[in-house]
Each structure stands twice: as C-alpha cells, then as structure tokens.
C-alpha positions, 0 to 999 in steps of 0.5 A: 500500500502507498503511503498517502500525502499529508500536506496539511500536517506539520514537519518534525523540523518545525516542531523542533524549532518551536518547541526547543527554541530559547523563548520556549525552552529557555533551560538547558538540560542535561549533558552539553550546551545548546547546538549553534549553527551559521545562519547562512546553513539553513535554506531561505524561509526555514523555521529553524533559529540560529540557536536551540535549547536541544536536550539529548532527549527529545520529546515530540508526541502528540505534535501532528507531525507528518513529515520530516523536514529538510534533512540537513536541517535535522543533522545540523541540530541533533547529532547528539541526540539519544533518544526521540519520543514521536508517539501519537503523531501523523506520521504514516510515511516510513520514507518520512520516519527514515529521513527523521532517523537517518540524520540523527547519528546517535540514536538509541532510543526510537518511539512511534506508538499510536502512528497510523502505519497499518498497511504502510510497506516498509522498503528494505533500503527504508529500513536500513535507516533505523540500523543503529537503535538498540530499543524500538517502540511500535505499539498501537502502529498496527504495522505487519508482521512483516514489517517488524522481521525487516526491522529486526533484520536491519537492526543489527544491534535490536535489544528492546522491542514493543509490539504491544496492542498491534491486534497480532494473533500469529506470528511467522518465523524470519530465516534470519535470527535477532541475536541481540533482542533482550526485551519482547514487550508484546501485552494486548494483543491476540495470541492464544497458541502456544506454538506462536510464543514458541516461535519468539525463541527461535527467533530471539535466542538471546530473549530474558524478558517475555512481556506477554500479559492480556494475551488469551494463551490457554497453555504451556504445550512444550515439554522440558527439552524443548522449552530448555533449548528454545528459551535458554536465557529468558530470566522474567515472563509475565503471563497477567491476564493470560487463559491459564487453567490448569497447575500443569501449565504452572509447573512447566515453569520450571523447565525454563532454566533461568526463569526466576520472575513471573507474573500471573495475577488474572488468570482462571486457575486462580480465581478460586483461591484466596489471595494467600493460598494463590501466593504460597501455591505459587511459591511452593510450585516454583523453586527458582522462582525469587520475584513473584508477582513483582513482590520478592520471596523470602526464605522464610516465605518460600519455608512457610508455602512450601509447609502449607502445600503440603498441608493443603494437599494432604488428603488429596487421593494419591492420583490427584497429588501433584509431583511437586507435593512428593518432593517437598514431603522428601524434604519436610517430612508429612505434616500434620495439620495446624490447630485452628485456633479462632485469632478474630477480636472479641466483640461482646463480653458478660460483665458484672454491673456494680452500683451501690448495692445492686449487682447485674450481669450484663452483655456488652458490645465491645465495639461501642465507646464508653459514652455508648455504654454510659447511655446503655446503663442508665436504665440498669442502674436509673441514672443519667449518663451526666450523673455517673462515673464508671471504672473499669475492674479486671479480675485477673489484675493486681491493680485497682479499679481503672477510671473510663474517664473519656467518653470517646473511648472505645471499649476494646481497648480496655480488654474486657473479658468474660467475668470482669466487672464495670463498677457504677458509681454517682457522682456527688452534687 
C-alpha cells in the first residue's frame, strides 16, 4: 500500500524549532550546551533559529507531525541526540520516519506508538535507516508482521522491542535470527497458541524478558527439552491476564532454566483461591522462582508455602497429588495439620454491673465507646449518663479499679473479658 500525502500536517523540523527554541525552552538540560549553527546553513524561509535549547532527549508526541523536514536541517541540530519520543503523531510515511532517523547519528532510543502505519510497506533500503537503535517502540502502529522481521533484520544491534496492542494473533518465523533482542514487550494483543510464543525463541535466542500479559494463551504445550533449548536465557515472563487453567501449565515453569520472575495475577486457575493460598501455591510450585508477582520471596516465605502445600494437599487421593507435593514431603517430612485456633477480636463480653448495692450481669458490645455504654446503663442502674462515673475492674489484675474517664473511648481497648466487672458509681452534687 502507498503511503498517502499529508500536506496539511506539520514537519518534525518545525516542531523542533518551536518547541526547543530559547523563548520556549529557555533551560538547558542535561549533558552539553545548546547546538549553534551559521545562519547562512539553513535554506531561505526555514523555521529553524540560529540557536536551540536541544536536550539529548527529545520529546515530540502528540505534535501532528507528518513529515520530516529538510534533512540537513535535522543533522545540523541533533547529532547528539539519544533518544526521540514521536508517539501519537501523523506520521504514516516510513520514507518520512527514515529521513527523521537517518540524520540523527546517535540514536538509541526510537518511539512511534499510536502512528497510523497499518498497511504502510516498509522498503528494505527504508529500513536500513533505523540500523543503529538498540530499543524500538511500535505499539498501537498496527504495522505487519512483516514489517517488524525487516526491522529486526536491519537492526543489527535490536535489544528492546514493543509490539504491544498491534491486534497480532500469529506470528511467522524470519530465516534470519535477532541475536541481540533482550526485551519482547508484546501485552494486548491476540495470541492464544502456544506454538506462536514458541516461535519468539527461535527467533530471539538471546530473549530474558517475555512481556506477554492480556494475551488469551490457554497453555504451556512444550515439554522440558524443548522449552530448555528454545528459551535458554529468558530470566522474567509475565503471563497477567493470560487463559491459564490448569497447575500443569504452572509447573512447566520450571523447565525454563533461568526463569526466576513471573507474573500471573488474572488468570482462571486462580480465581478460586484466596489471595494467600494463590501466593504460597505459587511459591511452593516454583523453586527458582525469587520475584513473584513483582513482590520478592523470602526464605522464610518460600519455608512457610512450601509447609502449607503440603498441608493443603494432604488428603488429596494419591492420583490427584501433584509431583511437586512428593518432593517437598522428601524434604519436610508429612505434616500434620495446624490447630485452628479462632485469632478474630472479641466483640461482646458478660460483665458484672456494680452500683451501690445492686449487682447485674450484663452483655456488652465491645465495639461501642464508653459514652455508648454510659447511655446503655442508665436504665440498669436509673441514672443519667451526666450523673455517673464508671471504672473499669479486671479480675485477673493486681491493680485497682481503672477510671473510663473519656467518653470517646472505645471499649476494646480496655480488654474486657468474660467475668470482669464495670463498677457504677454517682457522682456527688
């Protein structure tokens, strides 16, 4: 498909000029000083300025920038730039994107999320422009497939990629491998085959992070030999929201050899445990695995889940144990269960009432204040709340009587128990 002409959209060197001349951008910042260049260098009519405040960092989103500009103009001023942020712009020329990128020497860093490049083709002479970035971010592009082997191809240094919300639901395999991607980022889009994840570790052999979340993978179909071979360096995955439903899929896990991170928060097998019991089920399923969930796992954490899981499974039918639950019972020994002791607040306690010579037995709530209890006593002991004191009297205590001086004051924290006695005493005219 032809790129269509955008006339009416302004040009990256425009932009520029306005956005970072010294009336606009006045500071400075980071490493260096502002580039200077001979005003006779830029052609008749140009927006540039003699001067500009360029940052090492430059960041152009949401400009409607649909072209590039004069391409000397480009070099002039950002030969040391490092980074470029064009995301939500017009841009849906990649000879346009070329022309932007090939005059920057040092850059690094390439962002073009949200830039309608659906159906644009990308010519492979075009694509040998982007060869010296290292991190290249094209999520909401829509581009092909296609498109993004010709950029891994010509990229011979790629180590970071994103590819997320590109409505992707298969992927081919380039005869030519990326040696160097480090950093798949592809959330939100539409896989759900295990055999088109398997084709990221043909394709990327070097992988250590696999960000997949929000995609609809209902399993982990490889076995131990193959996910060895193809995934042999990947270090974190994250899996949040995927279709996971079965522990078989969890404890394929620990066929990756350097997994030690992962994220599964969302996913069907979970939903009918509690949050504790999905933490330590996790953890006793996953030996290697330090840093769950974006929260670290301690020895003692990791010792405490391991014990649970042994308990949880313990009279489970033997055909239903998992392997997993063999091996910790080798290291632990069989467990038996824990004593439930009941650890929820008191919320009502049976009191003696003592008032002159009358004594009443009284149920009192605890999670009342005592000007609360006041107002409950006045028809036990015919006084107003403005007309008594109360003391707090505990039957296991060797101290005396304990005045409830504040009305305010919750009744839980004083203790009370069943037995101990609430002394009413009237106040003297």
């Amino acid at each position: 498909m032809e790129p269509p002409e955008d006339l009416e959209g302004r040009t990256f060197v425009e932009v520029m000029s306005e956005k970072y001349s010294p009336e606009n951008f006045p500071c400075r910042r980071g490493p260096g000083i502002g580039v200077v260049v001979v005003p006779t260098a830029c052609p008749k009519g140009s927006p540039m300025k003699e001067r500009l405040n360029l940052p090492s960092v430059l960041v152009l989103n949401s400009c409607g920038i649909s072209r590039a500009g004069e391409r000397a103009e480009i070099a002039a001023f950002c030969a040391h730039v490092i980074e470029l942020d064009l995301s939500h712009n017009k841009l849906q020329n990649w000879h346009e994107i070329g022309k932007i990128v090939s005059n920057i020497p040092n850059l690094d860093f390439l962002n073009l999320s949200s830039n309608p490049l659906a159906g644009i083709a990308l010519e492979p002479r075009c694509a040998e422009a982007f060869s010296r970035v290292r991190r290249l971010v094209l999520n909401n592009t829509q581009v092909s497939w296609d498109t993004v082997l010709l950029l891994a191809r010509e990229i011979p240094e790629l180590e970071e990629l994103f590819l997320c919300l590109n409505e992707y639901s298969s992927v081919s395999v380039s005869s030519v491998v990326c040696p160097t991607l480090r950093l798949l980022h592809i959330t939100d889009n539409s896989l759900k085959d295990w055999t088109e994840v398997r084709k990221f570790g043909s394709m990327f052999p070097s992988l250590e992070t696999l960000i997949m979340a929000n995609n609809h993978l209902t399993s982990i179909q490889d076995n131990k030999d193959i996910l060895q071979r193809l995934f042999p360096k990947l270090r974190s995955m994250n899996m949040n929201n995927s279709g996971l439903s079965q522990w078989d899929d969890i404890e394929k896990l620990n066929f990756f050899p350097r997994l030690e991170e992962v994220r599964l928060q969302g996913i069907p097998l979970l939903q009918t445990y509690t949050n504790a019991e999905r933490r330590s089920l996790m953890i006793a399923q996953l030996p290697a695995i330090s840093l769950l969930n974006g929260s670290v796992v301690t020895d003692n954490e990791r010792e405490d889940a391991e014990r649970f899981f042994i308990r949880y499974y313990l009279h489970y039918p033997e055909e239903e144990l998992p392997d997993r639950y063999h091996a910790l019972v080798t290291k632990y020994g069989k467990l038996e269960p824990l004593a439930e002791i009941d650890l929820r607040p008191r919320c009502r306690a049976q009191v003696e009432v003592h008032c002159e010579e009358k004594v009443e037995q009284l149920n009192i709530r605890l999670d009342q204040t005592v000007a609360e209890l006041k107002k409950q006593l006045t028809t036990v002991v015919q006084l107003s709340t403005n007309s008594m004191r109360l003391y707090y009297i505990d039957k296991f205590s060797a101290f005396g009587p304990e005045e409830m001086r504040y009305n305010t004051r919750g009744l839980h924290s004083y203790s009370i128990q069943d037995g101990d006695e609430i002394l009413v005493v009237p106040k003297t005219k």
